[in-house]
NUFI-682452 format. One line per 8 residues: number of its first residue (from 1); their letters; for each residue z, x, y of N, C-alpha, C, O. Coordinates in steps of 0.1 Angstrom, whole numbers, plus 5000, padded with zeros to 4 digits. Each point is the difference from the previous one (the first is absolute). Example, Ala and Ser with C-alpha at 12.3 -4.5 7.8 and 13.67 -1.06 7.14 Angstrom:
<recs>
1	as	5078:5132:4943:5000:4991:5012:5000:5009:5012:5007:5010:5000 ~ 4986:4986:5011:5000:5009:5011:5008:4992:5011:5001:5005:5011 .
</recs>
This chain:
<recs>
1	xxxxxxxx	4988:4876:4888:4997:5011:5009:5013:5005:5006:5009:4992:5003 ~ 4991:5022:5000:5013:5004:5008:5004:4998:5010:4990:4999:5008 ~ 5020:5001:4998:5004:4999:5015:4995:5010:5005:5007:5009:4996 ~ 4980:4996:5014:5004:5014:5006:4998:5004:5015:4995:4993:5010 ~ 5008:5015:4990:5003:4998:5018:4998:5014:5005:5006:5010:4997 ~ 4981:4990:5013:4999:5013:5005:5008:5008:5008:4989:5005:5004 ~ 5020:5002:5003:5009:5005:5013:4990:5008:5005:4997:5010:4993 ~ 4998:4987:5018:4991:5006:5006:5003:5002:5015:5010:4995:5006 .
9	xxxxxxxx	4978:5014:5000:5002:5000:5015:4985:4998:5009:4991:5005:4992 ~ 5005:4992:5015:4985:4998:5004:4993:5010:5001:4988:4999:4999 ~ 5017:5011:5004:4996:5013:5008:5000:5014:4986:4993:5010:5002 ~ 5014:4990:4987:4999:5008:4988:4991:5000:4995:4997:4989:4997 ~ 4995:5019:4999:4984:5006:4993:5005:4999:4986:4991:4997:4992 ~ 5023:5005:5004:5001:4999:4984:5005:4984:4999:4994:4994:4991 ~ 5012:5001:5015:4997:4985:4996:4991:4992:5003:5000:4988:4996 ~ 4990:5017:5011:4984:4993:4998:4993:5005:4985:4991:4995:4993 .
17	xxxxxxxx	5013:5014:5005:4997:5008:4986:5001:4990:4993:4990:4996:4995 ~ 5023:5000:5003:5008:4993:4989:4994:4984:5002:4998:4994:4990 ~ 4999:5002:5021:4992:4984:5001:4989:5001:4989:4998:4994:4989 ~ 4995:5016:5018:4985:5002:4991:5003:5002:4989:4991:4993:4993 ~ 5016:5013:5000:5002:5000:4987:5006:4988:4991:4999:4997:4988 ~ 5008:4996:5022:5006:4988:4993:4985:4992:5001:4996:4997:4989 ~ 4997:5000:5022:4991:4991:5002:4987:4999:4986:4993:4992:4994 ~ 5010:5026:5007:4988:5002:4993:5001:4996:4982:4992:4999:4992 .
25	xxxxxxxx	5021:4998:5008:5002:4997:4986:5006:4987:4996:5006:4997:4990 ~ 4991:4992:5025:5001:4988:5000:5014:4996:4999:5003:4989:4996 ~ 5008:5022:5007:5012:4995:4998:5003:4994:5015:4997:5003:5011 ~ 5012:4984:4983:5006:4992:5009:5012:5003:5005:5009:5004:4992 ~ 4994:4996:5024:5012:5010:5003:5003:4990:5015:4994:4991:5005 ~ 5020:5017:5001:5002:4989:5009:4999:5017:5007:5000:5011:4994 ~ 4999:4985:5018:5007:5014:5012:5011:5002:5009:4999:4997:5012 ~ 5009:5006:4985:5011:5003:5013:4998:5008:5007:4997:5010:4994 .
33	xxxxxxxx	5003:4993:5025:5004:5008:5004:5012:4997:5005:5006:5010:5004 ~ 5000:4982:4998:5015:4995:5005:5011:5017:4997:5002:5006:4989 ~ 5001:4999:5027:5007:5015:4992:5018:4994:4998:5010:5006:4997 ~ 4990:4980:5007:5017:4995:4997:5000:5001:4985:5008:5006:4993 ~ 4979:4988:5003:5000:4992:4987:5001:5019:4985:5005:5002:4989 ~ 4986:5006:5020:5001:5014:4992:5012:5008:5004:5004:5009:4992 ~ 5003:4989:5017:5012:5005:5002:5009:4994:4989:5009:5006:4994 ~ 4990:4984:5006:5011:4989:4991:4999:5004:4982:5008:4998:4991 .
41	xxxxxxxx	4978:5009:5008:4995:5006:4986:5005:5013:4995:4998:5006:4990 ~ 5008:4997:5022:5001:5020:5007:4983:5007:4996:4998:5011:4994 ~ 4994:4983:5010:4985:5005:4999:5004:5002:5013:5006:4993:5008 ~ 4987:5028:4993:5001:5009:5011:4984:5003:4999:4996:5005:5011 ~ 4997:4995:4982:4984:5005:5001:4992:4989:4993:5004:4993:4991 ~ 4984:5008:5015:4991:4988:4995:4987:5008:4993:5000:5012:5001 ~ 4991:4983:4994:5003:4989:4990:5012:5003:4991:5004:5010:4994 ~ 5001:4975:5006:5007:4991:4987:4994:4993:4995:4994:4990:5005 .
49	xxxxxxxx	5007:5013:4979:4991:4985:4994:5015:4994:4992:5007:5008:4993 ~ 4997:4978:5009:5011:4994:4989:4990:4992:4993:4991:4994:5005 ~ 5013:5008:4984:5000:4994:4988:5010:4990:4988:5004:5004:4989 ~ 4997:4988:5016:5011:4994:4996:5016:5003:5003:5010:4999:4993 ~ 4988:5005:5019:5014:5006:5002:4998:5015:4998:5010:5005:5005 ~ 4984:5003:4991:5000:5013:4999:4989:5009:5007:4988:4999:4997 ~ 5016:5009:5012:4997:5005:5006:4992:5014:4997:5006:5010:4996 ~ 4978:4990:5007:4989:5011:5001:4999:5004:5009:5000:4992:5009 .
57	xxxxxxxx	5000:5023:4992:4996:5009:5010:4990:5011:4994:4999:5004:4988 ~ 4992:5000:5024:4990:5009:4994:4994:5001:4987:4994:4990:4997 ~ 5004:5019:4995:4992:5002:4986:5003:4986:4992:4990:4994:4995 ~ 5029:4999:5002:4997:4992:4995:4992:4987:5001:4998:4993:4990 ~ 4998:5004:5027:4988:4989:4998:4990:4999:4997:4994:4990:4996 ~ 5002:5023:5005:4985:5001:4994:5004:4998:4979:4995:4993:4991 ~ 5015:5016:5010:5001:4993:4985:4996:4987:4996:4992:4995:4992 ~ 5019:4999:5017:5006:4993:4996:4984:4985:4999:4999:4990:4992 .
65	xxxxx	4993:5013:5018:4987:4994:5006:4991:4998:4989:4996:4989:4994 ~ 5000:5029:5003:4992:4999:4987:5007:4997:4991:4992:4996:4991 ~ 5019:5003:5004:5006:4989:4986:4993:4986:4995:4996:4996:4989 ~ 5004:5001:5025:4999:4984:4999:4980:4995:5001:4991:5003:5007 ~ 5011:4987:4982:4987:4990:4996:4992:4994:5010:4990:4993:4997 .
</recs>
């Protein structure tokens, strides 16, 4: 399974988006809101989805979501 890691914020309506969609398709994910730890990524807007080290924003997570088994 992949490393993946949500960059989120509590209070964003599109990264609750993005929970449910992961949830909904049973993918396993860790969550960050740490903003040291997205600063350190230079992630300026949330949602981020990493993927093995590579970084999703917007349209590509949902791609990237429905891809996967």
């Amino acid at each position: 399974m992949a490393n993946i890691i949500l960059y989120s914020l509590p209070t964003c309506p599109q990264c609750k988006m993005v929970h449910r969609l992961l949830d909904d398709h049973k993918i396993q994910y860790t969550e960050c809101q740490d903003m040291e730890a997205m600063r350190a990524k230079n992630i300026l807007q949330v949602p981020v989805l990493e993927v093995e080290e590579e970084l999703l924003v917007g349209k590509e997570i949902f791609t990237w979501v429905r891809g996967q088994k």
